[in-house]
C-alpha positions as CSV (number, residue, x, y, z in Angstrom):
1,X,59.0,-56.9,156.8
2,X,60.7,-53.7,158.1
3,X,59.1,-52.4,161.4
4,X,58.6,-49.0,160.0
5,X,55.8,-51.2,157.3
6,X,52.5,-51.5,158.4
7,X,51.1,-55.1,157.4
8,X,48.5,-55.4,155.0
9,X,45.3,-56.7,156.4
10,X,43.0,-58.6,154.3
11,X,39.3,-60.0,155.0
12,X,38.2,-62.6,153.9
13,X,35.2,-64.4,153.6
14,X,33.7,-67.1,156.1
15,X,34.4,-70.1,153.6
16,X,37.6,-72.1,152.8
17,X,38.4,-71.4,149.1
18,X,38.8,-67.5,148.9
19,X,42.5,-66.3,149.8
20,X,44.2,-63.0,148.4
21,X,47.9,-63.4,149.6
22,X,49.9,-60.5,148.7
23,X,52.6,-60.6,151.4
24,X,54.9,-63.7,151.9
25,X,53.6,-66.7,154.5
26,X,55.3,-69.3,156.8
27,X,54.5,-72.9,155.5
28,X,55.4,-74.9,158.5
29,X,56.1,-78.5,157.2
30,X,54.5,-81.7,159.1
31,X,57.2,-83.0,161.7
32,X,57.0,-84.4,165.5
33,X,56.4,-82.6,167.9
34,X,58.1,-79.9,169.3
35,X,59.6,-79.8,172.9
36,X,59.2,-76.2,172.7
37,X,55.5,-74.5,171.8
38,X,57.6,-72.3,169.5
39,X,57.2,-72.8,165.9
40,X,60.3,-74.1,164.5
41,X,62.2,-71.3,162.4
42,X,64.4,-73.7,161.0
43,X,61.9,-75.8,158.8
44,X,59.6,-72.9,158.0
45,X,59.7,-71.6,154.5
46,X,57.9,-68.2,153.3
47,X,55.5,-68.5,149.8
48,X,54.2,-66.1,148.0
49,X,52.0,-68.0,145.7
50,X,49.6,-69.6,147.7
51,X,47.6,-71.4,144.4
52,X,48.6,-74.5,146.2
53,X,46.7,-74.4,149.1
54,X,43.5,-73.6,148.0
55,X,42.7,-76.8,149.1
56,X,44.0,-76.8,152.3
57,X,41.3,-76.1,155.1
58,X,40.6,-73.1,157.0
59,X,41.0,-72.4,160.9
60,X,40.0,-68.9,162.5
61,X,39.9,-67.9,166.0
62,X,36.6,-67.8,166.1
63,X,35.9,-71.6,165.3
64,X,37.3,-71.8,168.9
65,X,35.7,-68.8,170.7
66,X,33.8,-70.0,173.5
67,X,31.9,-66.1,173.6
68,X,30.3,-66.9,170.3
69,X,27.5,-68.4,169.5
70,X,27.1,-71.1,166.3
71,X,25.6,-68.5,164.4
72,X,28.7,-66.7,164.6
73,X,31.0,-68.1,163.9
74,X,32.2,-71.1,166.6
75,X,32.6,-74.4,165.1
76,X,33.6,-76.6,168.5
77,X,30.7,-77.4,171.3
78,X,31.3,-74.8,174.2
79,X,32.9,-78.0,176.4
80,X,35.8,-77.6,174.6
81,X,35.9,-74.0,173.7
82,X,38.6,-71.8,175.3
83,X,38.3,-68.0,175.8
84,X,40.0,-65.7,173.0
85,X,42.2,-67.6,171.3
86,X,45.0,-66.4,168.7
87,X,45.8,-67.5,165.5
88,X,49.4,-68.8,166.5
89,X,48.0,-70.8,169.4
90,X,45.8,-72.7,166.4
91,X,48.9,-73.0,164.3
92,X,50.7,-74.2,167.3
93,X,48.3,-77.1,167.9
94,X,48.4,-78.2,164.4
95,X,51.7,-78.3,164.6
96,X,51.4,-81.3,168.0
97,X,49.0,-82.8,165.4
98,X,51.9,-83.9,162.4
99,X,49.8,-81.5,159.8
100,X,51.9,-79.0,157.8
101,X,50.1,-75.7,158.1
102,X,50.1,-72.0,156.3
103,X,50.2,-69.8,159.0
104,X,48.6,-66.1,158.0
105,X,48.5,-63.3,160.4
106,X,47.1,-60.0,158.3
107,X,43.8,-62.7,157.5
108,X,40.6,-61.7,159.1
109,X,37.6,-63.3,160.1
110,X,34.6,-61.6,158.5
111,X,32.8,-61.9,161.7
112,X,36.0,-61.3,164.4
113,X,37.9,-58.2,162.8
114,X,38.8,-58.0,166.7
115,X,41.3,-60.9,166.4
116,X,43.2,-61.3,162.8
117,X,45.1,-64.1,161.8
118,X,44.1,-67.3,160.0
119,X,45.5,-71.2,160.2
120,X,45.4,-73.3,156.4
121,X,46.3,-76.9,157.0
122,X,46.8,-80.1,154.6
123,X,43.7,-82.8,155.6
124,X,44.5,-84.6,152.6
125,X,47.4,-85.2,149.9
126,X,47.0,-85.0,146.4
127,X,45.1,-88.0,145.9
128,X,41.9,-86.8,148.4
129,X,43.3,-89.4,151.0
130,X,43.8,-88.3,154.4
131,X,47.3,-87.6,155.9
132,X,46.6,-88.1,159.5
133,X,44.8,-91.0,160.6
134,X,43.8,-89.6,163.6
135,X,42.1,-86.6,161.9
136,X,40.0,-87.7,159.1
137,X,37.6,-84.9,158.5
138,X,37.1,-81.2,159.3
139,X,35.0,-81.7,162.5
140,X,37.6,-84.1,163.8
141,X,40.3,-81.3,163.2
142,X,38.4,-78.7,164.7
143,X,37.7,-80.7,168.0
144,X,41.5,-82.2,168.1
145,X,42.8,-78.3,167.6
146,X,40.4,-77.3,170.5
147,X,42.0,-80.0,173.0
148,X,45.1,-78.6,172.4
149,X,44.3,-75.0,172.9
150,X,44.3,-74.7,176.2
151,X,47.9,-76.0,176.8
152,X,48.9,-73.6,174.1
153,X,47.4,-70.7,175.8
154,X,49.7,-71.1,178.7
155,X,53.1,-72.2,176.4
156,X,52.7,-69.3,174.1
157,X,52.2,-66.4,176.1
158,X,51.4,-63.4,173.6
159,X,50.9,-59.7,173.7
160,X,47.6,-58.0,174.2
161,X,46.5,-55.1,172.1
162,X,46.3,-52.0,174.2
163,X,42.5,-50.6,175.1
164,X,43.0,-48.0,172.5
165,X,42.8,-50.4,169.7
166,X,40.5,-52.7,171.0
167,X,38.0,-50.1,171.2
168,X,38.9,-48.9,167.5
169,X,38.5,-52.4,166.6
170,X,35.3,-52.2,168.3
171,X,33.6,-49.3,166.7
172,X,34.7,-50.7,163.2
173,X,33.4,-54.2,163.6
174,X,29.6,-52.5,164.6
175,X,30.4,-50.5,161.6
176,X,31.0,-53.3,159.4
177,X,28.1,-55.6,161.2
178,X,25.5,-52.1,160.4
179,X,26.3,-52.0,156.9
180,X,25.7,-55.5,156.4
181,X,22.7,-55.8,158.2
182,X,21.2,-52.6,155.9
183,X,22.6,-54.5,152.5
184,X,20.7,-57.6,153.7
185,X,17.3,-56.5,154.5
186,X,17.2,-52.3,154.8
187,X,17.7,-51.6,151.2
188,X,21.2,-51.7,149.0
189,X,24.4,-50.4,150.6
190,X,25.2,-46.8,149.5
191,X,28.3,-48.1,147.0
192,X,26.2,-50.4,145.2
193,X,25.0,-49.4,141.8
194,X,21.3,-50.0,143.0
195,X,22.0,-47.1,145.7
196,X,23.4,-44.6,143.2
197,X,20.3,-42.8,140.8
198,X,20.2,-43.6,137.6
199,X,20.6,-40.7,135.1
200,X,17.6,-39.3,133.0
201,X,16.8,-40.9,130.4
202,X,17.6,-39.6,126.6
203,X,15.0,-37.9,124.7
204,X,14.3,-39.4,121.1
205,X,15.8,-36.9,119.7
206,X,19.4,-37.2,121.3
207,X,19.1,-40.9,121.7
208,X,18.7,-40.8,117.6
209,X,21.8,-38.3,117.6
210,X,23.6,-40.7,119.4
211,X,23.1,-43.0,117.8
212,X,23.7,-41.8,114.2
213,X,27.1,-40.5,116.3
214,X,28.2,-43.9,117.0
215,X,29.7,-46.2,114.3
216,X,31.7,-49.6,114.8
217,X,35.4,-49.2,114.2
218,X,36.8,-51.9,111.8
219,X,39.6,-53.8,113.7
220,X,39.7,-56.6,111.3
221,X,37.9,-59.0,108.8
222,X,36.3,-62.2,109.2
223,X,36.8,-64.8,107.1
């Protein structure tokens, strides 16, 4: 992607089976690991077809967000919470824990659009076993990822977004949080067809004129 090209940010929703990819993503393949926090360039591969990891589960930032509550979002108890973490810190500790991973930096949390980026990784094969015998199930992912975090945090030292954007980011996540509130109990959003009025309603006299207007166009026969 040329620097000159803005990325493409997509957001998705706050469950594990809804992806759009439209850009091309590193898979990062299981392996031991690394001396170096980095992600290993020379075993990662870029996909553009991601109908193979549908499966795969899901890790946002906010999982792991010790400043947010159950209800929105975290999915670790606040002992093992760690403050603002990234997207490539998560992908980072999968990577420690011998699980190959879809790394996707232009995904956003519905909840976080403060902090893009989203983690896919393989729990089980083909066959609904599970790869890692020391991670059987998504809770045991999500607390073994958190462990890892903080030691991430201090290998993998990344760049802040300047106050400028975080307060844009700011202004459109109480944007976004406003509309839903209104769509969910203040009446429909204004671009819903149950916010737009509804044209009059035909006389009997054009609706009949309309009617005799319209006749089925023969496409074919039936036999």
């Amino acid at each position: 992607m040329s620097k000159g090209k803005q990325p493409q940010v997509t957001i998705e929703d706050d469950h594990d089976d809804i992806d759009a990819m439209d850009f091309p993503l590193p898979l990062v393949p299981a392996g031991p690991p690394q001396a170096s926090a980095q992600l290993p360039k020379d075993r990662v591969n870029y996909v553009t077809d991601d109908a193979a990891f549908k499966s795969w589960v899901c890790l946002y930032p906010a999982y792991f967000d010790r400043n947010r509550s159950f209800q929105k979002g975290r999915r670790v108890s606040h002992d093992v919470a760690v403050d603002r973490p990234k997207a490539r810190h998560i992908a980072e500790a999968v990577s420690r824990l011998h699980l190959r991973l879809l790394y996707e930096p232009e995904k956003i949390y519905p909840r976080d659009f403060l902090n893009p980026g989203r983690v896919k990784v393989e729990l089980k094969d083909d066959n609904g076993q599970t790869i890692s015998p020391t991670v059987s199930n998504r809770r045991a992912l999500y607390h073994r990822v958190a462990l890892l975090l903080p030691a991430m945090k201090e290998e993998v030292v990344l760049d802040e977004p300047d106050l400028d954007a975080v307060e844009a980011g700011k202004q459109l996540q109480e944007l976004m949080e406003n509309r839903s509130k209104f769509g969910l109990g203040g009446g429909p959003p204004m671009d819903t067809p149950e916010a737009i009025e509804p044209p009059p309603a035909p006389t009997k006299k054009s609706a009949k004129s309309a009617k005799s207007k319209k006749k089925p166009k023969r496409t074919g026969r039936l036999v």
